[in-house]
C-alpha positions in Angstrom: -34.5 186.5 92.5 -36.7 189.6 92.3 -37.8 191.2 89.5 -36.2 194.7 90.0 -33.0 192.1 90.3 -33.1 190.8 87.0 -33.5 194.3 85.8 -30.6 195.9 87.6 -28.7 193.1 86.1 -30.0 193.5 82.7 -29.3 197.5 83.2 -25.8 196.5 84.5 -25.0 194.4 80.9 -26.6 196.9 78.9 -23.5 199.4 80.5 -21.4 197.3 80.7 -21.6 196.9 76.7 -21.5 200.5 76.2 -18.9 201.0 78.7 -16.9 197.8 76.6 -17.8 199.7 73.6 -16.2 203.2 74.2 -13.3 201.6 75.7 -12.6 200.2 71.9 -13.3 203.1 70.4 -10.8 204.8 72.6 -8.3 202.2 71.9 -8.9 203.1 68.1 -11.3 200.8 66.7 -13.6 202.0 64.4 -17.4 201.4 65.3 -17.9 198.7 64.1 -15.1 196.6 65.3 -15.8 198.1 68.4 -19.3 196.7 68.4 -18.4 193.3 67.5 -15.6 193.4 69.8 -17.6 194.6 73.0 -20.3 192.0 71.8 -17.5 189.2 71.7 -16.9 190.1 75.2 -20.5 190.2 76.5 -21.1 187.0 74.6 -17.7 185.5 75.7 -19.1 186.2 79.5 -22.3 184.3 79.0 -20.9 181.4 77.5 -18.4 181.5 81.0 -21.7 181.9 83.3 -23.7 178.8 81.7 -21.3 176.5 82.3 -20.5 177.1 85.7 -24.2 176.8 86.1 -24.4 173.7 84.3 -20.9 172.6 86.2 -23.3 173.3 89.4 -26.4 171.8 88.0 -24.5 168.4 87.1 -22.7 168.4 90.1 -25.7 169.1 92.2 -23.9 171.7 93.9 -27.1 174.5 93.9 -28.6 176.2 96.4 -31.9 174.8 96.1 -30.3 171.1 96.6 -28.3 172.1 99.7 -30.9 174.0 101.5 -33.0 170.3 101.2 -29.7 168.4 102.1 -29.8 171.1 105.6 -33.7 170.8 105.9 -33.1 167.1 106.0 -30.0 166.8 108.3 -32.2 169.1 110.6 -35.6 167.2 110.5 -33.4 163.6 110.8 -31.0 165.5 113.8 -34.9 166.3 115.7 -35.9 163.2 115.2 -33.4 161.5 116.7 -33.3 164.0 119.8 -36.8 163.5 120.3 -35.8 159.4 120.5 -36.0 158.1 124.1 -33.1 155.7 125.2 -35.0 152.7 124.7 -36.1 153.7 121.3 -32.3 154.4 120.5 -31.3 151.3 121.5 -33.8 149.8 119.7 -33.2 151.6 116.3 -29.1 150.9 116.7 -29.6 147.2 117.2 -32.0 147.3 113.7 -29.3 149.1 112.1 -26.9 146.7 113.2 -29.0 143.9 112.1 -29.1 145.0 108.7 -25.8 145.2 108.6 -24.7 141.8 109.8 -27.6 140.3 106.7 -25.8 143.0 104.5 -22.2 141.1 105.2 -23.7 137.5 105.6 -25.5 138.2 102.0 -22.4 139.8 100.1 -20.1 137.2 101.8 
């Protein structure tokens, strides 16, 4: 995220306080209800963001982890067509090796 990002986003809180603020005062609050009210809200909303942040960071559902997941799938989908037939023969009758020691050592 850029830095003129996190300020159009700070800007956009800062209004959207005031904004929360005259809407109470409309309403009929006096001031400082209204303050404590709007701040409630703004509060209320942060509280919401973190934990679908932290939902996403436990879950490992962020960007950062999926674009490695997709640089990985794409450097291990090369490889492989880069493989000549021998070679993928070769490789499929490891994997099915370790598979059959895998069974014979669980079994």
């Amino acid at each position: 995220m850029r830095r003129i990002d996190v300020l159009g986003i700070g800007v956009g809180l800062l209004a959207a306080g005031a904004i929360a603020y005259f809407v109470f005062r409309g309403v009929g609050l006096d001031s400082i209800n209204a303050g404590i009210w709007s701040q409630v809200l703004l509060v209320g909303g942060l509280v919401g963001w973190l934990l679908t942040y932290l939902f996403r960071a436990l879950t490992q559902n962020m960007t950062l982890n999926q674009q490695l997941k997709d640089y990985e799938d794409a450097v291990l989908q090369k490889r492989l067509e880069e493989l000549t037939p021998e070679q993928l023969a070769q490789l499929q009758a490891e994997i099915e090796q370790e598979r059959q020691s895998r069974k014979q050592s669980k079994g």
